[in-house]
mmCIF file of the N, C-alpha and C atoms, coordinates in Angstrom:
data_MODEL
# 
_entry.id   MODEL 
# 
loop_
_atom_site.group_PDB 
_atom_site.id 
_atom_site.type_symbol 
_atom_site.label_atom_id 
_atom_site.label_alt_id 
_atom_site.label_comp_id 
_atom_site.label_asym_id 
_atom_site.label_entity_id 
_atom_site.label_seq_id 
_atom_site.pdbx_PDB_ins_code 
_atom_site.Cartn_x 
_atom_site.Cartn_y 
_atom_site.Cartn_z 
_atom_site.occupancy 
_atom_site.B_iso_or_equiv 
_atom_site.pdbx_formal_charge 
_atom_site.auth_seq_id 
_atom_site.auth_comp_id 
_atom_site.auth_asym_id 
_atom_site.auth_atom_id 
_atom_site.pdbx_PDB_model_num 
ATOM 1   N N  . UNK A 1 1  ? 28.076  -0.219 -16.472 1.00 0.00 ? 1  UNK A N  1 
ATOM 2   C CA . UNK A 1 1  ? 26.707  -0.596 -16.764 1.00 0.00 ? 1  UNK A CA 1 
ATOM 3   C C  . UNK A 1 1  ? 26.710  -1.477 -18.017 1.00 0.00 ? 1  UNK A C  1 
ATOM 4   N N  . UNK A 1 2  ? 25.908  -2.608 -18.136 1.00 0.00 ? 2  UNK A N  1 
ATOM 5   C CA . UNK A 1 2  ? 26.234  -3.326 -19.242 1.00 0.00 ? 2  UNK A CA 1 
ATOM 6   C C  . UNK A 1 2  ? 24.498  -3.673 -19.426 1.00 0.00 ? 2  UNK A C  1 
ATOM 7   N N  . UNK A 1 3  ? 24.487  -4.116 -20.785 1.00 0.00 ? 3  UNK A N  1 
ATOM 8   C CA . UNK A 1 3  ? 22.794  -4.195 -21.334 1.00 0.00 ? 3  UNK A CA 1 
ATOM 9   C C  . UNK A 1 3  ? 22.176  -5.196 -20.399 1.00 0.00 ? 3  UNK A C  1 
ATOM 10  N N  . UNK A 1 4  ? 22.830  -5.965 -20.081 1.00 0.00 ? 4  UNK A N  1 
ATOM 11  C CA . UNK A 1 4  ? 22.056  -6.801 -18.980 1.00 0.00 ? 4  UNK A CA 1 
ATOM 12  C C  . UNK A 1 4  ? 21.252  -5.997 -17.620 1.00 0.00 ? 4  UNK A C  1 
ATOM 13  N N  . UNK A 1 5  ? 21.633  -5.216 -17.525 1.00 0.00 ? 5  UNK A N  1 
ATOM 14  C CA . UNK A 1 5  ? 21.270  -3.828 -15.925 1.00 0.00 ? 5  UNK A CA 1 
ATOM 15  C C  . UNK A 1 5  ? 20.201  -3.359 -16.838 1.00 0.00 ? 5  UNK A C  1 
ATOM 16  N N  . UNK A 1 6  ? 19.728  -2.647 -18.030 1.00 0.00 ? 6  UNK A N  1 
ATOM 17  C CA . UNK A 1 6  ? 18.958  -2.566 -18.089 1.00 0.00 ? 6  UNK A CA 1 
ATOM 18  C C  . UNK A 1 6  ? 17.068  -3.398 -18.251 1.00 0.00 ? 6  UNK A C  1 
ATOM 19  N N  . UNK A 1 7  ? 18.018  -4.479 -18.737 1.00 0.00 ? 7  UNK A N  1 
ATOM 20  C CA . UNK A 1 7  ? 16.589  -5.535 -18.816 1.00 0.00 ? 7  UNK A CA 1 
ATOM 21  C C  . UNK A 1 7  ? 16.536  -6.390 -17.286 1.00 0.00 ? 7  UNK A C  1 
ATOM 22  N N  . UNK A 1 8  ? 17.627  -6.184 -16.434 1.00 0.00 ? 8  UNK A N  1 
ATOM 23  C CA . UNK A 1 8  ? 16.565  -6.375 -14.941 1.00 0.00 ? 8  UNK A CA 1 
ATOM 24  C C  . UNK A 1 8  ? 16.120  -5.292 -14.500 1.00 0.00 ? 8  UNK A C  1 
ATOM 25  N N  . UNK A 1 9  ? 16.172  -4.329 -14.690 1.00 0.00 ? 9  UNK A N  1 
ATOM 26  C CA . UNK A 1 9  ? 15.058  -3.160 -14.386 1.00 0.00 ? 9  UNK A CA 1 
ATOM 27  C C  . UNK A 1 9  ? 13.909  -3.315 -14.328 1.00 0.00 ? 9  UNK A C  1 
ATOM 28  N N  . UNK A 1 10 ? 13.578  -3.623 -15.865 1.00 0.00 ? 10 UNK A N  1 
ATOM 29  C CA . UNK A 1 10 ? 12.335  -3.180 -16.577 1.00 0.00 ? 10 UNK A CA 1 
ATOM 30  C C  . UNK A 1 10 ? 11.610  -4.726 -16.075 1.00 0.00 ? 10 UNK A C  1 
ATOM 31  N N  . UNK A 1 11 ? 12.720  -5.886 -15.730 1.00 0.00 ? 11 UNK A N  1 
ATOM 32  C CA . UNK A 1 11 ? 11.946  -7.161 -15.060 1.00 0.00 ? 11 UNK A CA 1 
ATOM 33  C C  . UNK A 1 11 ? 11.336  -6.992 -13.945 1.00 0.00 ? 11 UNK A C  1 
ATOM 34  N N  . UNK A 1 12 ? 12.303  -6.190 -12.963 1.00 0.00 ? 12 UNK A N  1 
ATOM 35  C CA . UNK A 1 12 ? 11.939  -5.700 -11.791 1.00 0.00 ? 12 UNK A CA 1 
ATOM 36  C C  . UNK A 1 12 ? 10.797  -5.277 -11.507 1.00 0.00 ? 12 UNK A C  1 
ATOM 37  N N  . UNK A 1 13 ? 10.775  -3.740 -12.446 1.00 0.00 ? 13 UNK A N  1 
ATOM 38  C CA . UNK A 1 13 ? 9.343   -3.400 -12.675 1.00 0.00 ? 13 UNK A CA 1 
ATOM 39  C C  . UNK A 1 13 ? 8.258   -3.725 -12.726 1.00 0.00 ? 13 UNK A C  1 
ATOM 40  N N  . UNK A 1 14 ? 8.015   -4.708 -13.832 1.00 0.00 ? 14 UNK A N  1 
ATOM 41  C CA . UNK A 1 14 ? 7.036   -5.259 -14.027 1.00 0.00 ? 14 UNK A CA 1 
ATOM 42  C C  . UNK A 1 14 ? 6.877   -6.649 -13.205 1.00 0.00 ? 14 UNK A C  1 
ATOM 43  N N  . UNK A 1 15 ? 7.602   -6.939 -12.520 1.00 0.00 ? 15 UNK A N  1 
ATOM 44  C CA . UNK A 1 15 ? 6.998   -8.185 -11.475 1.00 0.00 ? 15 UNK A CA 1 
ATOM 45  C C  . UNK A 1 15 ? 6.323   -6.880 -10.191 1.00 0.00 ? 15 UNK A C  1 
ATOM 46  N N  . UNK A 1 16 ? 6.759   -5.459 -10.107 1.00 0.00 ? 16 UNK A N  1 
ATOM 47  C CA . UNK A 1 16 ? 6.284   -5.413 -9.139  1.00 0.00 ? 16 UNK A CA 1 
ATOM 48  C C  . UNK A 1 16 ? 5.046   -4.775 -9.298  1.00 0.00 ? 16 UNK A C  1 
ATOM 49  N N  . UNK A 1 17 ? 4.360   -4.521 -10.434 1.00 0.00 ? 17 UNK A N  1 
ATOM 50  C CA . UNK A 1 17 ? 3.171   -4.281 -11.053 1.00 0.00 ? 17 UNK A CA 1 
ATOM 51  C C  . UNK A 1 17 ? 2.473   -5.275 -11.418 1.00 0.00 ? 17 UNK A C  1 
ATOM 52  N N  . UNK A 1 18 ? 2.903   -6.363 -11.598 1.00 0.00 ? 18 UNK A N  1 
ATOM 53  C CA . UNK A 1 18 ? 2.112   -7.437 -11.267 1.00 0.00 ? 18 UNK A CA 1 
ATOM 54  C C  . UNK A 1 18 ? 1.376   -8.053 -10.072 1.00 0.00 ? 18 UNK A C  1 
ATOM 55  N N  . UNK A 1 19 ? 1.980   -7.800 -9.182  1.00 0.00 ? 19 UNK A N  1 
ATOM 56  C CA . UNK A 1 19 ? 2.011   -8.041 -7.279  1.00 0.00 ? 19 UNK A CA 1 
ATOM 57  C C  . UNK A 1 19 ? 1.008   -6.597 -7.397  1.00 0.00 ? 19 UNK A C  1 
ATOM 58  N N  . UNK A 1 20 ? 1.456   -4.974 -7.535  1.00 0.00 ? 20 UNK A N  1 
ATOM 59  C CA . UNK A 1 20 ? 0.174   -4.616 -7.807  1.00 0.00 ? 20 UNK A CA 1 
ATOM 60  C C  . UNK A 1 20 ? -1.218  -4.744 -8.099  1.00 0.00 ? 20 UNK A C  1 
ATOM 61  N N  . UNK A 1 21 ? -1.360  -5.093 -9.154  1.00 0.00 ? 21 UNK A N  1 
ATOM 62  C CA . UNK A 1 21 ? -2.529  -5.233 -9.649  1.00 0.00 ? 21 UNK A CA 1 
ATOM 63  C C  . UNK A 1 21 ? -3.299  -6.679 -8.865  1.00 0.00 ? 21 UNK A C  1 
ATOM 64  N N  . UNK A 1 22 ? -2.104  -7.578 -8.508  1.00 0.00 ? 22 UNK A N  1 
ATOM 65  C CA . UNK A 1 22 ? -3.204  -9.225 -7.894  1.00 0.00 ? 22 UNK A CA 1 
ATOM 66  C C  . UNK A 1 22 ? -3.250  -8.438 -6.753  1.00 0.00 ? 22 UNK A C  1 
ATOM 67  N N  . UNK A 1 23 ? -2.643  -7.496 -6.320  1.00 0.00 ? 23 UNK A N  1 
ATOM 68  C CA . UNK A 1 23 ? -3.293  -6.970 -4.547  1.00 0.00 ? 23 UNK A CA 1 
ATOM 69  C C  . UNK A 1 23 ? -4.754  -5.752 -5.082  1.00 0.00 ? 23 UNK A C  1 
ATOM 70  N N  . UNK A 1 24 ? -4.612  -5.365 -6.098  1.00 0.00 ? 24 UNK A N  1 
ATOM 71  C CA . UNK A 1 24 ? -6.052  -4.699 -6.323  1.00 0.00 ? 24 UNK A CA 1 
ATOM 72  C C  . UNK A 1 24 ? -7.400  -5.522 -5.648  1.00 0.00 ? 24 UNK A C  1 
ATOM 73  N N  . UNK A 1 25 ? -8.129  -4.568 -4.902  1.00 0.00 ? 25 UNK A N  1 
ATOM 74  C CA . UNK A 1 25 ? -9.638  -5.000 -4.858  1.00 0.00 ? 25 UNK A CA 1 
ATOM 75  C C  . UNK A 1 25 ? -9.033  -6.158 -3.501  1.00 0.00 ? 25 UNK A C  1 
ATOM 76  N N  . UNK A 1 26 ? -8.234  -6.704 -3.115  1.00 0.00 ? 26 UNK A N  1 
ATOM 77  C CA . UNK A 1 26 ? -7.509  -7.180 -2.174  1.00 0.00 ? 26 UNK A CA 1 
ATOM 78  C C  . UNK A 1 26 ? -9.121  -7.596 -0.942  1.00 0.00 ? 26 UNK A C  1 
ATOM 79  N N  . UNK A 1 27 ? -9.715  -6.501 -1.007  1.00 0.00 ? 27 UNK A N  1 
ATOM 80  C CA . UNK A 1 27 ? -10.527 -6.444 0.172   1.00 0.00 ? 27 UNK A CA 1 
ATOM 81  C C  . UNK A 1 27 ? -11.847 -6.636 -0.114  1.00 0.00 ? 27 UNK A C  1 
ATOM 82  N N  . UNK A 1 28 ? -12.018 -6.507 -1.833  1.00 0.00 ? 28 UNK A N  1 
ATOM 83  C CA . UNK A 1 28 ? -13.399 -6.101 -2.418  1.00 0.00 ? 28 UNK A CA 1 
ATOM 84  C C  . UNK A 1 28 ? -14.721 -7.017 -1.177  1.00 0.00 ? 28 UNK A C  1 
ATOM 85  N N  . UNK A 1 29 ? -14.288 -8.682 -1.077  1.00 0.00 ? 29 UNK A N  1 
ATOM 86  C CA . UNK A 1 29 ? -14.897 -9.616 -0.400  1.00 0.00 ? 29 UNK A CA 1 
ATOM 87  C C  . UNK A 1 29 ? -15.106 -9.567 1.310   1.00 0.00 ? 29 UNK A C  1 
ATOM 88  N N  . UNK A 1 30 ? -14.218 -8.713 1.937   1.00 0.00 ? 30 UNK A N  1 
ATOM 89  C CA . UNK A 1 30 ? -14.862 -8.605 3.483   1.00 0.00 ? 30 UNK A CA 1 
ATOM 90  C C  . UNK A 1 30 ? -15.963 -8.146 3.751   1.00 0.00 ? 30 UNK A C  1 
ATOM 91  N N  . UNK A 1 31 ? -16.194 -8.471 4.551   1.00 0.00 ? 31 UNK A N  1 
ATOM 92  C CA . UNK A 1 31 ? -17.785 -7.928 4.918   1.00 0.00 ? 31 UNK A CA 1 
ATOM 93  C C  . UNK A 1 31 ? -17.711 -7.337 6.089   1.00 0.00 ? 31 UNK A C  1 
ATOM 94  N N  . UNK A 1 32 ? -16.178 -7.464 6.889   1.00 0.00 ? 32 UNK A N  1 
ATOM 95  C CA . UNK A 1 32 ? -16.142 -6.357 7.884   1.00 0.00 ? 32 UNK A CA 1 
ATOM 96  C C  . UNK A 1 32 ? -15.980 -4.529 7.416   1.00 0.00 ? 32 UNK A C  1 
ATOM 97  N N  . UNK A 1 33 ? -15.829 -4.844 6.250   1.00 0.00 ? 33 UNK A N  1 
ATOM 98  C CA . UNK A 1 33 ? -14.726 -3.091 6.274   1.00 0.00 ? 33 UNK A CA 1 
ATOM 99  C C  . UNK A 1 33 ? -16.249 -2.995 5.017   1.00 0.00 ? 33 UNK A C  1 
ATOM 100 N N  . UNK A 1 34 ? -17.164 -2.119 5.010   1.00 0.00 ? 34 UNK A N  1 
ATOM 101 C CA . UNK A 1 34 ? -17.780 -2.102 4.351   1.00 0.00 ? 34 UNK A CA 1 
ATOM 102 C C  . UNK A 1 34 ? -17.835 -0.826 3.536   1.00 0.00 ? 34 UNK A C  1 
ATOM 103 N N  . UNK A 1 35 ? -17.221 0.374  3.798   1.00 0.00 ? 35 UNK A N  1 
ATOM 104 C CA . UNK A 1 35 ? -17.015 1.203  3.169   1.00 0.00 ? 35 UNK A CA 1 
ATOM 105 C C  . UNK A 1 35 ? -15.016 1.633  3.323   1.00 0.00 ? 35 UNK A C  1 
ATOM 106 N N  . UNK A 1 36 ? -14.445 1.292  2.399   1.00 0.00 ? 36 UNK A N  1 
ATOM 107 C CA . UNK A 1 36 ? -13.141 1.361  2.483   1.00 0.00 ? 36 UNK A CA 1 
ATOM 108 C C  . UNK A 1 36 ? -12.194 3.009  2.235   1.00 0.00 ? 36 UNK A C  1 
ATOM 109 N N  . UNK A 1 37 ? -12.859 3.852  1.867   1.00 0.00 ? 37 UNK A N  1 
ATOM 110 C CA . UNK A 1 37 ? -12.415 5.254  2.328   1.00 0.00 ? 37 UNK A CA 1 
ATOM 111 C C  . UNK A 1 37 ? -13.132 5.881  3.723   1.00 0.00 ? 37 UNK A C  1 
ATOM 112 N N  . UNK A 1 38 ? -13.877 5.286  4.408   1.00 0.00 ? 38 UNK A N  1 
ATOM 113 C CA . UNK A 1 38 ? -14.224 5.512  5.821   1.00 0.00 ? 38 UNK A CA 1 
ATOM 114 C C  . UNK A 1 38 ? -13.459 5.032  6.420   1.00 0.00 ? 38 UNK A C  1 
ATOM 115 N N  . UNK A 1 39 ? -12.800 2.998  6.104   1.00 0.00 ? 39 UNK A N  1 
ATOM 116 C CA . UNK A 1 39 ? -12.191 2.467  6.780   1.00 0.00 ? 39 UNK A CA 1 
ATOM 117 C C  . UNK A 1 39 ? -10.736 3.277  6.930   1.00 0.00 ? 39 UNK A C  1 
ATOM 118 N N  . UNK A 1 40 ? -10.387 3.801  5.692   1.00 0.00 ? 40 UNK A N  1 
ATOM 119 C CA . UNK A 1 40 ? -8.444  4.068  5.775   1.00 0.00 ? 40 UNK A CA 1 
ATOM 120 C C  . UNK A 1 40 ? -8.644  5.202  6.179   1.00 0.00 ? 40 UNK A C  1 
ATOM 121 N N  . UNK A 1 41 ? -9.924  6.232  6.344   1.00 0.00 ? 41 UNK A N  1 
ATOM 122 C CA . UNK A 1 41 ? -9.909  7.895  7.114   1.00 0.00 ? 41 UNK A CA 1 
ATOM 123 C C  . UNK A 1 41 ? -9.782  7.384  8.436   1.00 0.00 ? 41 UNK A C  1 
ATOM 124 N N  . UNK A 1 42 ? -10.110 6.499  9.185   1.00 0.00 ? 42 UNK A N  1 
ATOM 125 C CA . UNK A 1 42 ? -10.373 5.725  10.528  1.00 0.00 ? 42 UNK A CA 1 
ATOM 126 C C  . UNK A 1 42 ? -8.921  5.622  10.746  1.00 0.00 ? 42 UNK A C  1 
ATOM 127 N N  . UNK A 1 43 ? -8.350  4.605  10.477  1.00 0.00 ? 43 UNK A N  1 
ATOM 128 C CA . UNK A 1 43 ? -7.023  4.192  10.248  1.00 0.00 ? 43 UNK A CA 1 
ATOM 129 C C  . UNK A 1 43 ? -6.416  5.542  10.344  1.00 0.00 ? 43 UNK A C  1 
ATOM 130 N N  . UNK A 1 44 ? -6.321  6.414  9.399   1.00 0.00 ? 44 UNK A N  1 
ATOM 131 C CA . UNK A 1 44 ? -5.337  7.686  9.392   1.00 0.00 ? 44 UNK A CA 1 
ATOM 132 C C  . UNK A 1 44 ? -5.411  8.663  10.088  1.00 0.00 ? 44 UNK A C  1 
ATOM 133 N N  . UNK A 1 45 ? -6.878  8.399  10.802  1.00 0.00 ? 45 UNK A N  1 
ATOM 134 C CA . UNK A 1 45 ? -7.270  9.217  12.036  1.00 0.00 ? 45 UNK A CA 1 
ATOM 135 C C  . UNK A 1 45 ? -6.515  9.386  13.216  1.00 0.00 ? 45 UNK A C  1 
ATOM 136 N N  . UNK A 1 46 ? -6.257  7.419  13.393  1.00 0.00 ? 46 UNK A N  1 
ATOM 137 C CA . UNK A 1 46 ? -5.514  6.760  14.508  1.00 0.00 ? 46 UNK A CA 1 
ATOM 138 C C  . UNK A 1 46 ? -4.044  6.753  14.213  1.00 0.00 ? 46 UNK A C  1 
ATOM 139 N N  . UNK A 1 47 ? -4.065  7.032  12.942  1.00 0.00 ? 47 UNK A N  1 
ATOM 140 C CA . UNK A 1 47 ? -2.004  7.322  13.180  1.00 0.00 ? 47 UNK A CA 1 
ATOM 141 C C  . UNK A 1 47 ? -1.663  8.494  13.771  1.00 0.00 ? 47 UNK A C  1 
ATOM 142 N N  . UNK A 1 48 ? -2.697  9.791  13.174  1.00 0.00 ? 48 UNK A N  1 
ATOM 143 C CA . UNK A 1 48 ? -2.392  11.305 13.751  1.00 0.00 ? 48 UNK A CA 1 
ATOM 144 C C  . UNK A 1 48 ? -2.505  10.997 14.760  1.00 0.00 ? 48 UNK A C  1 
ATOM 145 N N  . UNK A 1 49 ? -3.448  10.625 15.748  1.00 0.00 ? 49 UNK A N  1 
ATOM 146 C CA . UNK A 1 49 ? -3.584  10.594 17.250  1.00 0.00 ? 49 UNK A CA 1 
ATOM 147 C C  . UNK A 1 49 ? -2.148  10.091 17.641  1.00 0.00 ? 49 UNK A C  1 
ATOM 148 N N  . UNK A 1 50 ? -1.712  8.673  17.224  1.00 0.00 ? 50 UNK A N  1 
ATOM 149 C CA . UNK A 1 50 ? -0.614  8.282  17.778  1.00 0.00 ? 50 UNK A CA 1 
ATOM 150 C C  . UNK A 1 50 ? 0.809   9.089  17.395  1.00 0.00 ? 50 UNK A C  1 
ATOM 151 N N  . UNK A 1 51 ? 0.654   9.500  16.689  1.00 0.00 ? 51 UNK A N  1 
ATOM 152 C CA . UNK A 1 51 ? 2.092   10.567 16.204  1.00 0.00 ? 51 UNK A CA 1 
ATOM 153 C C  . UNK A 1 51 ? 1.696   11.566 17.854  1.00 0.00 ? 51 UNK A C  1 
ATOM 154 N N  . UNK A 1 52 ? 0.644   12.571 17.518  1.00 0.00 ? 52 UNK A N  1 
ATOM 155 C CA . UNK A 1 52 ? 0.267   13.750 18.287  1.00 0.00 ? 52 UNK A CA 1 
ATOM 156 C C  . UNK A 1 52 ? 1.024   13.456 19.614  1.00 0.00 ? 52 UNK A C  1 
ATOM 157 N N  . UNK A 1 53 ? 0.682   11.986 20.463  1.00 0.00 ? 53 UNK A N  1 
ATOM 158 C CA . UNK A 1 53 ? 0.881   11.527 21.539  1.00 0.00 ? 53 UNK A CA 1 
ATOM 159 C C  . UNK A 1 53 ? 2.708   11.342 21.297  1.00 0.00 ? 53 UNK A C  1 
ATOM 160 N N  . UNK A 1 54 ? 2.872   10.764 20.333  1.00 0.00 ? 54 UNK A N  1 
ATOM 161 C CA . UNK A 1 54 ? 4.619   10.506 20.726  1.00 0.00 ? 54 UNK A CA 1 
ATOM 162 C C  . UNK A 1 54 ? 5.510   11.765 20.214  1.00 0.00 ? 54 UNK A C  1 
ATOM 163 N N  . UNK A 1 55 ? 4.847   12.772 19.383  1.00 0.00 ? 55 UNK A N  1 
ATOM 164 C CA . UNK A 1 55 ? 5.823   14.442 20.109  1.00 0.00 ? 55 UNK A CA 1 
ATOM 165 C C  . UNK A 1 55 ? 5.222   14.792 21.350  1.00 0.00 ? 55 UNK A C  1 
ATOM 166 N N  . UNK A 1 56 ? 4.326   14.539 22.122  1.00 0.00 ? 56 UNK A N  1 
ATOM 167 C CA . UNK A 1 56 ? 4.136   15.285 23.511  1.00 0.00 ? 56 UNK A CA 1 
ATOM 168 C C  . UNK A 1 56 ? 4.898   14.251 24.253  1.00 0.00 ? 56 UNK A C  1 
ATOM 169 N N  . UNK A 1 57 ? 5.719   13.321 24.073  1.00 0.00 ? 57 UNK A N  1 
ATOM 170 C CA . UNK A 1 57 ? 6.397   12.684 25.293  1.00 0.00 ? 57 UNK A CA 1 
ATOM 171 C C  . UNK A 1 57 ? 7.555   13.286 25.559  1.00 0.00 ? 57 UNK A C  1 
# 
């Protein structure tokens, strides 16, 4: 391990908290999805269903 491994870490890191934060609010502007914890309960509704279905095969 040499000091260089640690300062791409902490580069790493923080580019990927950057990409975080510009994807924040990502959606704030649609006007389809108008309440967005209804939209992702919907969504997570439809994954259980599809799991449920692929252990009964």
């Amino acid at each position: 391990l040499t000091a260089n491994s640690r300062v791409k870490v902490v580069l790493e890191r923080e580019a990927q908290r950057e990409k975080a934060i510009e994807a924040f609010g990502a959606w704030s502007e649609r006007s389809d999805i108008k309440d967005g914890v209804e939209y992702v309960e919907k969504m997570r509704a439809g994954w259980s269903e599809r799991t449920t279905r692929i252990d009964n095969v």
